[in-house]
C-alpha positions as CSV (number, residue, x, y, z in Angstrom):
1,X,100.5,51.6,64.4
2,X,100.1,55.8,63.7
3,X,96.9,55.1,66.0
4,X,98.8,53.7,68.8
5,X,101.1,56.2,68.8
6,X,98.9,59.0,68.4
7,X,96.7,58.1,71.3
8,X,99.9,56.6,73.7
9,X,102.1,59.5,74.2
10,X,105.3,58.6,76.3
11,X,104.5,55.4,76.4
12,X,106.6,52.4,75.3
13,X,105.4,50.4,72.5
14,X,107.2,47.8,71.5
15,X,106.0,45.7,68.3
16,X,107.1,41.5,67.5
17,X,107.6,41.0,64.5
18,X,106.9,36.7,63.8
19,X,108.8,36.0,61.1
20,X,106.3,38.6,58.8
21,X,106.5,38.6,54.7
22,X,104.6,41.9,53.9
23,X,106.0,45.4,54.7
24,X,104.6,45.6,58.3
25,X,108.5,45.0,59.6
26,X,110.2,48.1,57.3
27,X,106.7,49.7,58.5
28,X,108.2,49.3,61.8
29,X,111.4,49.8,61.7
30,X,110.8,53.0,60.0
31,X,109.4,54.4,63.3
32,X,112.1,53.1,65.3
33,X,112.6,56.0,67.0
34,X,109.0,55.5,68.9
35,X,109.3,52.0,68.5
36,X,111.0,48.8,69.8
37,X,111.1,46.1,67.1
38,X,111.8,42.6,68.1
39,X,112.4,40.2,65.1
40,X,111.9,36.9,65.1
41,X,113.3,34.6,62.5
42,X,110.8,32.3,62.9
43,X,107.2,32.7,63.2
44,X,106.8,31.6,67.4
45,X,103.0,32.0,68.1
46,X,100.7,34.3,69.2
47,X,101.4,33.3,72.9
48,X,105.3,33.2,72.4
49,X,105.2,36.6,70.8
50,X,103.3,38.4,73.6
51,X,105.4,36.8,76.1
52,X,108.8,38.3,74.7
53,X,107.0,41.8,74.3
54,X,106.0,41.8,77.9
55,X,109.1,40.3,79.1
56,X,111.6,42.8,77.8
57,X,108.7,45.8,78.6
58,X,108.7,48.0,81.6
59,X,105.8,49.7,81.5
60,X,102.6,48.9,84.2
61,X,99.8,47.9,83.2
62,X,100.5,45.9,79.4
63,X,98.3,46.4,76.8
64,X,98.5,43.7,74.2
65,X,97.1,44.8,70.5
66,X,96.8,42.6,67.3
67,X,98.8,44.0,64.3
68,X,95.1,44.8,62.8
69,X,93.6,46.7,65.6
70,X,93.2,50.7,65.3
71,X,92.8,52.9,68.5
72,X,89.9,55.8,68.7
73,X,90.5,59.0,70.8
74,X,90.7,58.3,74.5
75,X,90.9,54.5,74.1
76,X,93.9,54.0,75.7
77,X,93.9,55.7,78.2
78,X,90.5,54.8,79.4
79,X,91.2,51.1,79.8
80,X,93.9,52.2,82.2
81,X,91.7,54.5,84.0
82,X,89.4,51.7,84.7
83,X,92.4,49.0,85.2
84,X,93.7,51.3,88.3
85,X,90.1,52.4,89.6
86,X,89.6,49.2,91.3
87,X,92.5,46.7,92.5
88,X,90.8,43.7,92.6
89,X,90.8,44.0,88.5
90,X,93.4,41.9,87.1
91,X,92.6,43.1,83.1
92,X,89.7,44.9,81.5
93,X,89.1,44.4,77.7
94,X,87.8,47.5,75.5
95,X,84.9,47.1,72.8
96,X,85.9,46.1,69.3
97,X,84.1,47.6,66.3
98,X,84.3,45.8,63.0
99,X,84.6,47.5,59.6
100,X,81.3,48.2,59.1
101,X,80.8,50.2,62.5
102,X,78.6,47.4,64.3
103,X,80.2,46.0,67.4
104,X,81.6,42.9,67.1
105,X,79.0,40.9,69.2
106,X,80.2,37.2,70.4
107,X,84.0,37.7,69.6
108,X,84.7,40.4,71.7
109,X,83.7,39.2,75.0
110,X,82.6,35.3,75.6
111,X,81.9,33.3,78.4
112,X,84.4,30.6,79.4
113,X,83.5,27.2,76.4
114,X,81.5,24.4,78.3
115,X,80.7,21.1,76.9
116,X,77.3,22.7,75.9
117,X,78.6,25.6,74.1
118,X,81.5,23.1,72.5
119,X,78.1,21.0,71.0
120,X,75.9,24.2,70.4
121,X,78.6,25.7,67.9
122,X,79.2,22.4,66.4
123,X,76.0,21.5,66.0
124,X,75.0,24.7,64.4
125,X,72.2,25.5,67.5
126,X,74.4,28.9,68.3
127,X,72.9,29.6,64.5
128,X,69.6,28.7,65.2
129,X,68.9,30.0,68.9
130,X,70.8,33.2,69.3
131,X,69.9,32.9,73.1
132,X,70.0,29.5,74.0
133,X,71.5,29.2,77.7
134,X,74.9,27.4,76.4
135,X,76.3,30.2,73.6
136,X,73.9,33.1,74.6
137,X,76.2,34.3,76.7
138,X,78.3,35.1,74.4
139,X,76.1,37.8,72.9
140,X,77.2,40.6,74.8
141,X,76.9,43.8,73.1
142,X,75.8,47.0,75.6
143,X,77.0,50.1,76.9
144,X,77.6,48.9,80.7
145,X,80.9,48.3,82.1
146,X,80.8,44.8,83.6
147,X,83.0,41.9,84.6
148,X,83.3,39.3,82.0
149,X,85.1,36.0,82.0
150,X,87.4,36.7,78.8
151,X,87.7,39.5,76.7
152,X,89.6,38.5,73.3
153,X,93.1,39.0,73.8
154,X,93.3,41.3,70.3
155,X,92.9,44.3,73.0
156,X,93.6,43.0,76.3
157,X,95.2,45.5,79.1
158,X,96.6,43.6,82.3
159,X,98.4,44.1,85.3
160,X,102.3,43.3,85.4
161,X,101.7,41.8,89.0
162,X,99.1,39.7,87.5
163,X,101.3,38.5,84.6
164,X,103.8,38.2,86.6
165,X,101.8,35.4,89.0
166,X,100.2,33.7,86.3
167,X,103.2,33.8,83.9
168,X,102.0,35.0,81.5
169,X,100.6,33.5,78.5
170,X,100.9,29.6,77.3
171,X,102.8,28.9,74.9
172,X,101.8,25.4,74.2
173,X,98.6,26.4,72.9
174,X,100.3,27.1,68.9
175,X,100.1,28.8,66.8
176,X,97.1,31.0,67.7
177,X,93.7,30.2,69.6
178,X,92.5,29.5,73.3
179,X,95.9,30.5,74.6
180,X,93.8,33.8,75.9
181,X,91.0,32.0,76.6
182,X,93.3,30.1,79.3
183,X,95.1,33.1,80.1
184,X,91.8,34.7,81.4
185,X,91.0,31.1,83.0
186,X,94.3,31.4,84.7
187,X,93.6,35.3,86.4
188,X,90.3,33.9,87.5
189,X,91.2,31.0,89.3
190,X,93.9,33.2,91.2
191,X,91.0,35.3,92.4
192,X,91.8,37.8,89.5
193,X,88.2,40.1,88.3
194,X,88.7,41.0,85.0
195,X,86.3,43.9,83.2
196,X,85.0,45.1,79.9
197,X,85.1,48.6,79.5
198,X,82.3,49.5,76.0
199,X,84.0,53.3,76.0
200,X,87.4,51.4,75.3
201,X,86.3,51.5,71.4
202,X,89.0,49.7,69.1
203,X,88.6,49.2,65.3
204,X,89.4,45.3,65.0
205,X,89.9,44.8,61.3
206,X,89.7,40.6,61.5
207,X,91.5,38.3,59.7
208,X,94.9,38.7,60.0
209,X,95.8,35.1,61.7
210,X,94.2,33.4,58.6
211,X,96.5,35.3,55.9
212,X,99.2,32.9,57.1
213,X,96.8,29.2,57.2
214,X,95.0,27.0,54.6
215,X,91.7,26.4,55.7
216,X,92.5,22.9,57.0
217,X,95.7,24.2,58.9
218,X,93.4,26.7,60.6
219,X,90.3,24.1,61.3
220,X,93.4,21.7,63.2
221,X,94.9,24.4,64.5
222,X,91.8,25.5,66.7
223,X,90.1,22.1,67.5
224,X,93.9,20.8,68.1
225,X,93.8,23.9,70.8
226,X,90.4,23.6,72.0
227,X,91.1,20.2,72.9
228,X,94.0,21.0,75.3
229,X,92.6,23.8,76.9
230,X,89.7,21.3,78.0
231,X,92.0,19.0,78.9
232,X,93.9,21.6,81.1
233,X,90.7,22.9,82.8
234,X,88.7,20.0,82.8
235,X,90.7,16.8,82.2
236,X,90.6,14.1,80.4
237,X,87.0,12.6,80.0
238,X,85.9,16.3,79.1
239,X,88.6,16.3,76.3
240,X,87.5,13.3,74.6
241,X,84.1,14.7,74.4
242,X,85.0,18.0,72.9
243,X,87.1,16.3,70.3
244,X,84.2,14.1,69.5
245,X,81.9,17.1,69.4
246,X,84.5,18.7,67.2
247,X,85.0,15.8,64.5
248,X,81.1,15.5,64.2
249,X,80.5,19.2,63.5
250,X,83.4,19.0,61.3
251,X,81.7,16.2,59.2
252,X,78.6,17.8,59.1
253,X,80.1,20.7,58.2
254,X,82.0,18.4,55.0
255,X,78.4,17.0,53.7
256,X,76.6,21.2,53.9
257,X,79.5,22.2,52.2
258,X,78.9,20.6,49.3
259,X,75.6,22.2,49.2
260,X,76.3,25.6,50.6
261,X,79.2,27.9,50.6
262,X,80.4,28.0,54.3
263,X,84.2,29.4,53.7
264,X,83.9,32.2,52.1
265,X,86.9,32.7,49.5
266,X,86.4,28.4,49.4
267,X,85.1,26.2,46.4
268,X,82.4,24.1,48.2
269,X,84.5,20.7,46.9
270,X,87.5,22.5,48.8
271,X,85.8,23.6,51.8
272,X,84.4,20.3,51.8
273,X,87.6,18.4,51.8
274,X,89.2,20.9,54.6
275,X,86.5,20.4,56.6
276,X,86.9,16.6,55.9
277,X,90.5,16.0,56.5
278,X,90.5,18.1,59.4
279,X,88.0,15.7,61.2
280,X,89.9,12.9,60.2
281,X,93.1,14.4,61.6
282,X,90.9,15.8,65.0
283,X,89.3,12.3,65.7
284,X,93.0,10.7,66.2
285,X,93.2,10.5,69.3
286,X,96.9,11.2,70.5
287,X,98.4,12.6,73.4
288,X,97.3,15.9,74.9
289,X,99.7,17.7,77.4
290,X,99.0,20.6,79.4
């Protein structure tokens, strides 16, 4: 938070607070003369959250930050130089560095999931063939400002017309997970560009959706997301593939675990049975709105 406001003079910053336990909401509210703090007594979503910050802002463009981003020098302020240099951008994404200085390579930016890359993460081939043509990608990590399909909405910076046509972010897709992936989805398909600016540089500390999830909440929580956002995009047929794509790499995932230690902070018998009872809960079928 002191880097946001450090590095966004006269602007307004406005932080949701989703139902937190630590100290970040006395944090907060201790700088409410800089800050607007919206509290909400339950915890609403990522998407829900970012769509009652935008709603009640005024400012043009929005920036939207995760609670564990930090902001270099000149961050800011060069996303919106870059956002206003061109008005066929819609957003533009900065580059997030992780805590040991290295760029955060296939988080940051990612190319809109496929089929392929659905089965080349579950199947572990991501792993083994850094550049194979479904995941690969993914892997970009350079100096040159280029347009990108999605940026990861922990820094995201977009136009109020365009949140305005697209409106905003889903808020079906609960708690966290794919709702920016179909938010980026959505700014394309309106004829949106949206760009990644490397000399954007946030520190993206990681993590901080997890504090709140076992391991098996999170595991349903993103395959029960991936799911509808194929179903949205690509319909039904290409749904029940991903979720059988999903419930096999979840398996296999069950059986290595017992062997190797694939959550950290997990017993293996405890990853293992996550791992296992999230397949069981991903292979039921159900319904799937959009």
């Amino acid at each position: 938070m002191r880097s946001v406001l450090k590095n966004a003079a006269e602007t307004q910053i406005i932080v949701v607070d989703n139902a937190s336990t630590d100290d970040s909401l006395h944090f907060a509210q201790s700088l409410q003369n800089s800050v607007l703090v919206l509290r909400n007594e339950r915890n609403m979503g990522f998407a829900a959250a970012n769509n009652l910050g935008w709603s009640v802002s005024n400012g043009d463009p929005v920036l939207f930050l995760n609670p564990d981003i930090e902001c270099y020098s000149e961050s800011i302020s060069q996303l919106e130089k870059t956002l206003k240099a061109d008005d066929a951008l819609w957003a533009v994404g900065g580059r997030l560095i992780g805590l040991s200085g290295s760029p955060q390579t296939g988080f940051n930016v990612r190319a809109f999931p496929t089929i392929g890359s659905v089965a080349a993460e579950s199947l572990f081939l991501d792993e083994i063939w850094k550049s194979n043509p479904w995941t690969g990608a993914n892997n970009i990590d350079n100096d040159t400002e280029i347009d990108v399909d999605q940026p990861a909405a922990a820094c995201l910076m977009i136009c109020r017309d365009a949140l305005e046509v697209i409106d905003g972010f889903d808020e079906g897709f609960y708690p966290a997970w794919f709702e920016d992936v179909d938010l980026c989805r959505r700014i394309r398909t309106q004829g949106g560009r949206i760009r990644y600016q490397p000399k954007a540089r946030f520190l993206h500390h990681g993590g901080h959706s997890l504090k709140r999830l076992s391991r098996q909440e999170f595991l349903e929580s993103f395959h029960r997301n991936q799911i509808r956002y194929f179903f949205k995009h690509h319909g039904t047929r290409s749904a029940a593939r991903v979720r059988r794509l999903a419930t096999v790499g979840l398996l296999l995932r069950s059986a290595l675990s017992i062997a190797f230690p694939l959550a950290p902070g997990y017993s293996r018998m405890a990853s293992a049975r996550a791992y296992w009872n999230a397949a069981r809960t991903i292979s039921r079928p159900g319904k799937v709105t959009a």
